[in-house]
C-alpha positions as CSV (number, residue, x, y, z in Angstrom):
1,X,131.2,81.2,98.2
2,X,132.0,77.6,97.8
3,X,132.0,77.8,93.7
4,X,134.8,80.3,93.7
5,X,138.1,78.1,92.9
6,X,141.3,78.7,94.8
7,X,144.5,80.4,93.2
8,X,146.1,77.1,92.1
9,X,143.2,76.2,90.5
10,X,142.7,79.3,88.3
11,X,146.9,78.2,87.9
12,X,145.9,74.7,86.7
13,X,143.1,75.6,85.1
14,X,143.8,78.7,83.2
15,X,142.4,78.6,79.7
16,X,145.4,80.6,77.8
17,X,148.3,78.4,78.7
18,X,149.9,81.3,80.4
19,X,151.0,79.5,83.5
20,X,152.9,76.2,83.6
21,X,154.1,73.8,86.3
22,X,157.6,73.8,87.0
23,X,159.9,71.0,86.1
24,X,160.3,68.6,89.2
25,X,164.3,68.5,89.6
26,X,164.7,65.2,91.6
27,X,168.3,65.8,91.5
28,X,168.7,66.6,95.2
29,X,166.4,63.7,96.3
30,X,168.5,61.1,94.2
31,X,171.8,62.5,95.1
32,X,170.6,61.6,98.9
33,X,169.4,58.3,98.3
34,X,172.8,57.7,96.6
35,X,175.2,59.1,100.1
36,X,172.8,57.0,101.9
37,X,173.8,53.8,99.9
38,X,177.6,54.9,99.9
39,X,177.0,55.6,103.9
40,X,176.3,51.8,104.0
41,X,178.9,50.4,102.4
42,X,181.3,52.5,103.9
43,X,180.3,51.3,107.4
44,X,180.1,47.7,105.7
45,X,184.1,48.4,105.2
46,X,184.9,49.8,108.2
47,X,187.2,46.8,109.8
48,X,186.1,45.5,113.4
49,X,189.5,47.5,114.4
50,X,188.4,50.7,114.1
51,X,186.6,52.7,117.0
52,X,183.3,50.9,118.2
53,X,181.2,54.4,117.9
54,X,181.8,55.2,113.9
55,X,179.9,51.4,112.3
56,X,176.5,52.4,113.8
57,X,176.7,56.0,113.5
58,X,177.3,55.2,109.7
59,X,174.5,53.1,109.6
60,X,172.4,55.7,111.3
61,X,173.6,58.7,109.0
62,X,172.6,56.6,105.6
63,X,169.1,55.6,107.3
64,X,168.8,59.9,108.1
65,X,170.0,60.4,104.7
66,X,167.5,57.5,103.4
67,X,164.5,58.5,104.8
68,X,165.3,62.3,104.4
69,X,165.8,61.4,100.5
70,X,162.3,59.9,100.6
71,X,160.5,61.9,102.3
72,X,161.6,64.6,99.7
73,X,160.8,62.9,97.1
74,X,156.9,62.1,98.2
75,X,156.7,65.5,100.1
76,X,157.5,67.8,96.7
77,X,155.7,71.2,96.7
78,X,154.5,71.9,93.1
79,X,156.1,75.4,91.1
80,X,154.2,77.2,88.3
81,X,155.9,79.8,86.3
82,X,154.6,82.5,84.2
83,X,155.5,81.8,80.7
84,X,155.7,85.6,79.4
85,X,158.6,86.0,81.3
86,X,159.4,82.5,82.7
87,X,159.6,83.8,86.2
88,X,158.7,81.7,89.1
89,X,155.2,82.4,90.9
90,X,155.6,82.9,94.5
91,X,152.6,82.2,97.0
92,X,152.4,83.9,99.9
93,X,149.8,84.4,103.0
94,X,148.7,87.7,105.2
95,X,146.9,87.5,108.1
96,X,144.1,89.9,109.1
97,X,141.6,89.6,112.3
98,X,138.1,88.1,110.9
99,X,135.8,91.4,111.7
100,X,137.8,93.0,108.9
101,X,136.4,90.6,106.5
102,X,134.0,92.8,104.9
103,X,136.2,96.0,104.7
104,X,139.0,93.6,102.9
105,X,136.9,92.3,100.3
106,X,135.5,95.6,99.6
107,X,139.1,97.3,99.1
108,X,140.4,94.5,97.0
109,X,137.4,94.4,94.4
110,X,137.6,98.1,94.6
111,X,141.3,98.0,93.6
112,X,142.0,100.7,96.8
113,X,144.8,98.4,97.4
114,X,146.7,101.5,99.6
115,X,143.8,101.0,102.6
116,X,145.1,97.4,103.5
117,X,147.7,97.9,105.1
118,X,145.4,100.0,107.8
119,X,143.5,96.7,108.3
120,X,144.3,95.3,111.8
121,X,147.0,92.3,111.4
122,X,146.3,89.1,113.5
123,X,148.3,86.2,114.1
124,X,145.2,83.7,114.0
125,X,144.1,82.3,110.7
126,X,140.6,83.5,110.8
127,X,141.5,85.7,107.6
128,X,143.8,85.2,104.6
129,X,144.9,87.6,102.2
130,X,146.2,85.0,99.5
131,X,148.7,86.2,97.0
132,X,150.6,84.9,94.4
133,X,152.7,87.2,92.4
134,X,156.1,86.8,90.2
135,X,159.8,88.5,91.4
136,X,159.1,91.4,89.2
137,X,155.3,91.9,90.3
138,X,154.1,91.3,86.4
139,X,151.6,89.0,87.2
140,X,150.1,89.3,90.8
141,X,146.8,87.3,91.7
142,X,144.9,88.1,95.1
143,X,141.7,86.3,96.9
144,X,140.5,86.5,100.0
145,X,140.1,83.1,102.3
146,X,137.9,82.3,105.7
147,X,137.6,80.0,108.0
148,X,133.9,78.8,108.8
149,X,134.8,75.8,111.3
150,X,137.2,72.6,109.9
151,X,138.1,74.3,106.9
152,X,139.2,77.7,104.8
153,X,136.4,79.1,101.7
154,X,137.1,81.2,99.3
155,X,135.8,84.7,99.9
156,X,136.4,85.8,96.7
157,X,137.3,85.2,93.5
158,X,140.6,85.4,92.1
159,X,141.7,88.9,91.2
160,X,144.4,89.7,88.6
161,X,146.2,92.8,89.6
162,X,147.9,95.4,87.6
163,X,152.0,95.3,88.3
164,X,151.8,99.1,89.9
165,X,148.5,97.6,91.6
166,X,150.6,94.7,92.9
167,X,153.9,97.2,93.9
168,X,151.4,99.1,96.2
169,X,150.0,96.3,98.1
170,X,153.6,94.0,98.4
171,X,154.9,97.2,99.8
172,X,152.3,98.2,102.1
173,X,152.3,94.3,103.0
174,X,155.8,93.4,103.4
């Protein structure tokens, strides 16, 4: 179990250049960094005159908008794409109770993708259906996760499904 890699691995990894990370657009980031700054002169400016309230709560908006900007920045969640068609790859989790572990993998190396849905749903994340798949379902990847105590394994390998594969299980799913 522990030699199976995880989805954004086989993403990283894949041999045929057919995934690729997204640009990182730092625009929004910068463009807060920059209203903090103007925040600060702006209460810099503000005359002694004006109401006693608006000078700190300038200086408090730019060190928000500041630390917001930063945080950002540090905190970026990476994107791949699928170059075929240049769609973004969306990553999404299901939740099933852990004595359906067995019956899962079994229906997902099986491809009898239909029978999921009849697996009993939990909101504990003792089991994880792990899917990544692009807007128009061309490219779907599924693996199974568990929890053994303090941290998730793979289950199972990543599987690359068909597109009318990948229709039938985001439909029964979502």
């Amino acid at each position: 179990m522990e030699k199976n890699i995880t989805i954004e691995q086989y993403l990283d990894l894949s041999e045929n250049k057919i995934f690729f990370s997204g640009k990182k657009n730092y625009t929004n980031e910068i463009l807060l960094v920059f209203l903090a700054a103007a925040t600060i002169i702006t209460s810099s400016r503000v005359s002694e005159l004006a109401l006693e309230f608006i000078k700190p709560m300038l200086i408090t908006t730019s060190i928000i908008l500041f630390i917001t900007g930063i945080m950002l920045f540090i905190f970026k969640k990476k994107t791949y794409k699928y170059s075929s068609d240049n769609k973004s790859i969306k990553i999404k989790q299901f939740y099933f109770n852990i004595k359906e572990r067995d019956k899962l993998v079994n229906l997902l190396t099986k491809s009898d993708l239909s029978e999921i849905a009849n697996l009993e749903k939990s909101s504990q994340d003792a089991l994880i259906l792990k899917l990544a798949f692009t807007e128009n379902k061309s490219l779907c990847l599924a693996q199974v996760l568990v929890y053994i105590p303090y941290e998730y394994v793979n289950a199972t390998n990543v599987i690359k499904l068909t597109e009318n594969q990948a229709n039938t299980l985001l439909s029964k799913l979502v």
